[in-house]
N, C-alpha and C positions, 0 to 999 in steps of 0.2 A: 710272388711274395705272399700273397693270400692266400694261395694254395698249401704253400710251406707253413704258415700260418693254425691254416686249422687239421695238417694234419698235425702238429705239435701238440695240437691244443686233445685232437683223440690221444694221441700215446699218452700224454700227461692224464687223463681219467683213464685209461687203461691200465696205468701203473699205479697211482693213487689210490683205484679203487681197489685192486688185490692189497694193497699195504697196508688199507685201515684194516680188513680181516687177517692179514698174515702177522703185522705186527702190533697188532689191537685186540681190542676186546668190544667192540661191538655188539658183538652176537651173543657174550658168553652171558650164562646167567649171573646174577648178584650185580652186574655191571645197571650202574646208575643212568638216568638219563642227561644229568649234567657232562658225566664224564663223556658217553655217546656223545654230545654236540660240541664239547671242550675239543673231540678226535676230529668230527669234522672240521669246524671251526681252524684247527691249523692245520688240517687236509687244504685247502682250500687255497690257502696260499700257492702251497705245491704246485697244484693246480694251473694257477694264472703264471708263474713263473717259469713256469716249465713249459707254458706257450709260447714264450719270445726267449724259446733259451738259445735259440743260433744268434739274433741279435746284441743282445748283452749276455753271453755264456757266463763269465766270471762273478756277475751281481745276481744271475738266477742261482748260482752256484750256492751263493751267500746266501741267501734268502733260503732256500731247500738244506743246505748245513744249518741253519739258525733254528729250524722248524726240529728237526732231529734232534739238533741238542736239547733242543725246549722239553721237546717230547720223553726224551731221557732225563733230565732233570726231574721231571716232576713226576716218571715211574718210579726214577729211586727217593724221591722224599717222598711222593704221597700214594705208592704202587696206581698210579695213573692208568698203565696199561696200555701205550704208546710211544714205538719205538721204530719209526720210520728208517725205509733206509734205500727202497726198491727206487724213490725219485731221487734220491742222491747218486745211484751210478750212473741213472739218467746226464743229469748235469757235471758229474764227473766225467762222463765219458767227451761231451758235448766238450769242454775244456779242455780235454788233451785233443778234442780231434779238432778243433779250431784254435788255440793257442801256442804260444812259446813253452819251449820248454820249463821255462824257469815257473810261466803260473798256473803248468802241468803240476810241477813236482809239488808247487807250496799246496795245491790243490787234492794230492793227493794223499801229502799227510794229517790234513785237516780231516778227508775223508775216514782215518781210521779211531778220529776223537769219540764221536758217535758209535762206532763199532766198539770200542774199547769200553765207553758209559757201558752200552748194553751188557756186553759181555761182563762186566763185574757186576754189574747188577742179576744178570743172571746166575753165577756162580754164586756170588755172596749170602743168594737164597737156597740154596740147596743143604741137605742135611751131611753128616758127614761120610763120606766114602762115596761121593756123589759129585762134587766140586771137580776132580779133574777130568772125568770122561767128556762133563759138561763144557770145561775150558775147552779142551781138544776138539769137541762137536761145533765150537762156536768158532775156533779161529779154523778151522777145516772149514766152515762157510764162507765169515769175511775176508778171508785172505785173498782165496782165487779168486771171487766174484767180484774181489773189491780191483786185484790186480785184472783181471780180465778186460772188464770195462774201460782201466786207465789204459791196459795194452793195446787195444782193439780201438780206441780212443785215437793213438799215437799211428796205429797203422794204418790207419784210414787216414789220418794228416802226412802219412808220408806218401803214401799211395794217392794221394790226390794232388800232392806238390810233381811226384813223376810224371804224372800222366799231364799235370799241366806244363811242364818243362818239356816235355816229347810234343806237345801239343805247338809250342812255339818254336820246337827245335824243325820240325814238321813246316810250321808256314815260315820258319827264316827259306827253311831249302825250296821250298816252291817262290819264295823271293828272288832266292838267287838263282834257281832255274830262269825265272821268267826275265834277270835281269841278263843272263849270259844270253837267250834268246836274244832278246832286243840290241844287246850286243853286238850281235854275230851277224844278222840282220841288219846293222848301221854300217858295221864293216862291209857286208856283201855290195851293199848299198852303195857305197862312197869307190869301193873297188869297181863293180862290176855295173851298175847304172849309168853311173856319168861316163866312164870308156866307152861303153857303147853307143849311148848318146851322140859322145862326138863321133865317134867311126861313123853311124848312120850318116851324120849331117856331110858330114864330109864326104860321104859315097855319092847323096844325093848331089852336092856340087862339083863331084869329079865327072858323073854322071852329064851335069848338066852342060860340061864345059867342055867333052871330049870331045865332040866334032870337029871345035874351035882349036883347040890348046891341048892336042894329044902327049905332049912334053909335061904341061902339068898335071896331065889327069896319072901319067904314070908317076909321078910326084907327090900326088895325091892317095894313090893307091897304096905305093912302098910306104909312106909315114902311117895309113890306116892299118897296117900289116904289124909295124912296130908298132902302133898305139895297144894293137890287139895280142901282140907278143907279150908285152908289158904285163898288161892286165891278166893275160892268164896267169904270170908269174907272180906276180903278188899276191890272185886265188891263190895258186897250189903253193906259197908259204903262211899264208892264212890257215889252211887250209889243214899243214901240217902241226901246226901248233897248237889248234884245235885237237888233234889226236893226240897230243902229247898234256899228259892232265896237269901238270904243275907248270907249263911254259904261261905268260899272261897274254891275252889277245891283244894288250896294248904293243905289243914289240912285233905284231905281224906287216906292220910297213913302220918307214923310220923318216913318211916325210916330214916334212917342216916350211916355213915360211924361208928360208933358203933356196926350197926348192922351186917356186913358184914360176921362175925363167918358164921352164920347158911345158907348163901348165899351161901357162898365157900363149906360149908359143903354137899348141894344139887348139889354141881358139882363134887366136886370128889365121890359122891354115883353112878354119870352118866360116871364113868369112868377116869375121867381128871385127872390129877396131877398138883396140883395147888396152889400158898406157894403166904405168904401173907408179905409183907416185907416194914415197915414204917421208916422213919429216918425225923429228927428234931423234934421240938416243938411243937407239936398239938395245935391248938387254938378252941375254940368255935364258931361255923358258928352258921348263923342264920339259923332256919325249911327249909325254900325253897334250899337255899344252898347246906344245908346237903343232903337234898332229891334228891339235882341234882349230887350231887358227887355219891352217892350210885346207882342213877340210873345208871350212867355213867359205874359204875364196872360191877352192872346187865348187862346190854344191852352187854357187851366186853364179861365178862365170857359167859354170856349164848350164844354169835357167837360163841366162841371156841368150847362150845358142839357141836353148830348144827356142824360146819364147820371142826372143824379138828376132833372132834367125839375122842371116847374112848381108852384111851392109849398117849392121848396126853401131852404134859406139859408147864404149865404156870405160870406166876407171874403177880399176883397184887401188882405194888410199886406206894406207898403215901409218898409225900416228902413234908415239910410242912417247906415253907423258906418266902420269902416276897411274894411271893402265893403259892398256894394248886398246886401240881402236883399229876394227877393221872394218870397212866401206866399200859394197860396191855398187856400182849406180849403174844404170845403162838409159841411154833416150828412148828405145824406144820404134827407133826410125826403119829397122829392118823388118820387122813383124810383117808375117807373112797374112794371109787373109785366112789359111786352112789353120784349124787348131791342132798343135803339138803334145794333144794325151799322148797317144801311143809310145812317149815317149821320158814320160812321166810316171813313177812311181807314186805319187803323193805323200811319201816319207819323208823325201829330201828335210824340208824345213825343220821337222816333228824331231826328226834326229840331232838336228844340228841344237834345236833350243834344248832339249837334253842333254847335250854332249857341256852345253857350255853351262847347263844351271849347274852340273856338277862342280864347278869352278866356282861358283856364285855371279858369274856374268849374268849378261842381259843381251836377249836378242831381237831387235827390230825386224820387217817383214813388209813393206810398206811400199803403193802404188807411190811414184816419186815424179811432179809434171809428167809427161808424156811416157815413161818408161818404168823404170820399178827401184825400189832403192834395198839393202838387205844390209843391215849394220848390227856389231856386238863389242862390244868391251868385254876383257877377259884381265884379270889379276897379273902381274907383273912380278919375275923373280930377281933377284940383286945385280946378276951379273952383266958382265957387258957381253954382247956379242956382235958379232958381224951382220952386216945391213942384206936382207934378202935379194938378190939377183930379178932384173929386171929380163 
């Protein structure tokens, strides 16, 4: 701002001082010394107004018109010899390129009061056969110089509203780039992390049980085959819908808290004990909703597996009052002694408190006695619907 400041402050004596010689009398002879200091004198204002004219453009505007007219009134009652006008397109210009149009235009016709003083003052002294070349020389100056400045004014406030509209049209789309990434990446996530997850865990204990229990390690194998069948199928219509530009990501799976049967049923195959337990009135959520609830239970059960591992025990509770509550808890009791990174994205959670702030929920995250607890409430829609499958 201080920079902006004093360069104001040179343009303003850089135009000020051509105007007291270009439309003064300074220099000439017979010119008095009062009038000299009367010129600076209301040079001077010029000057200081025209320093903070991006600040208050339209009150330096006034002040720089006021000085002009002054200065033409008193060349045509007392031939003064002071007819300012070079700080005036300054501050004209300064108003059409930072204001409305409306205190453009009123701006602009005040601009030609002063031209107008001058120019009859100028004619109205010339002898006869002399009066119109003179009109014609004067409004051939005011006119374009006076429209130029108000145009160039106007062009530079449109050309700088564009470039700030492209400027935000620019970071909306790098928004919405980086929020389709994140997107796309919570879906891979909730698809492709937690399936494999459990297929690992569950190799590991088909592995571990074959010598013993060759009946269920092949039991174990074939549902690791369909978990994995699964999941590639929901990538490759992920997948596709992605390639297709106007389909929405939210319609790439259509599960829901309906579907959470065969969910629960892929955890306790991986060993967990894990009871599914609903109270009040179910309603009908909208797709994305549901899909966020369901994801919520995935993403909790499937940490129980990696994290407290085989032998342990949990409960999914859905409570369904003036919002959705979802809960899932686990003891604790299975945790293995080797740690379960490699199994771990570190997203899980990140996604899920995203997925649900969009709704305006709240998501808990929390060590719970001996085991871990993961809880959220999420907004409730009117209708009624059917109780999710245990």
């Amino acid at each position: 701002m201080q920079s902006a400041r004093l360069q104001d402050a040179a343009l303003a004596l850089a135009v000020v001082i051509p105007e007291l010689f270009y439309f003064g009398t300074p220099v000439v002879p017979g010119t008095t010394w009062p009038d000299r200091l009367l010129q600076i004198a209301l040079a001077l204002p010029e000057v200081v107004a025209l320093t903070f004219r991006r600040r208050w453009p339209v009150a330096v505007f006034a002040v720089v018109w006021a000085v002009a007219v002054v200065g033409d009134a008193l060349t045509i009652s007392t031939h003064f010899g002071f007819t300012p006008y070079f700080g005036l397109l300054i501050a004209l210009y300064t108003v059409a390129r930072q204001c409305r149009r409306a205190a453009a235009l009123t701006t602009l016709a005040l601009a030609f009061v002063p031209a107008s003083l001058d120019t009859w003052y100028t004619v109205s002294g010339q002898p006869p056969g002399y009066a119109t070349p003179v009109l014609i020389v004067d409004l051939a100056f005011y006119l374009p110089v006076t429209a130029v400045a108000w145009g160039v004014g106007r062009w530079s406030r449109a050309s700088a509203a564009a470039a700030e509209h492209d400027r935000r049209e620019l970071a909306r789309a790098r928004q919405a780039v980086a929020a389709e990434r994140t997107r796309i990446a919570r879906e891979l996530h909730d698809i492709v992390a937690n399936a494999v997850a459990v297929i690992v865990l569950q190799a590991e204990t088909a592995r571990a049980t074959a010598p013993a229990d060759p009946a269920g390690t092949a039991e174990a194998l074939t549902h690791i085959e369909n978990l994995g069948r699964s999941a590639m199928a929901e990538l490759r219509r992920m997948l596709r819908l992605l390639r297709t530009a106007d389909a929405p990501l939210d319609h790439a799976v259509r599960h829901g808290l309906a579907d959470l049967a065969p969910l629960l049923e892929d955890v306790r195959r991986a060993g967990v004990v894990i009871d599914l337990e609903v109270s009040g009135t179910p309603v009908r959520l909208d797709d994305s909703l549901d899909l966020t609830a369901y994801r919520l239970v995935q993403e909790a059960v499937t940490n129980v597996t990696k994290h407290a591992g085989p032998g342990s025990r949990a409960a999914v509770r859905i409570t369904w009052s003036d919002v959705l509550k979802v809960e899932v808890v686990d003891d604790g009791a299975g945790r293995r002694p080797e740690a379960r990174r490699e199994l771990s994205t570190g997203h899980g959670l990140i996604g899920l408190a995203e997925r649900i702030a969009l709704f305006g929920g709240e998501l808990t995250a929390t060590p719970y006695r001996s085991g871990f607890r993961v809880a959220a409430t999420l907004p409730l829609s009117p209708e009624p619907a059917p109780s999710p499958g245990a």
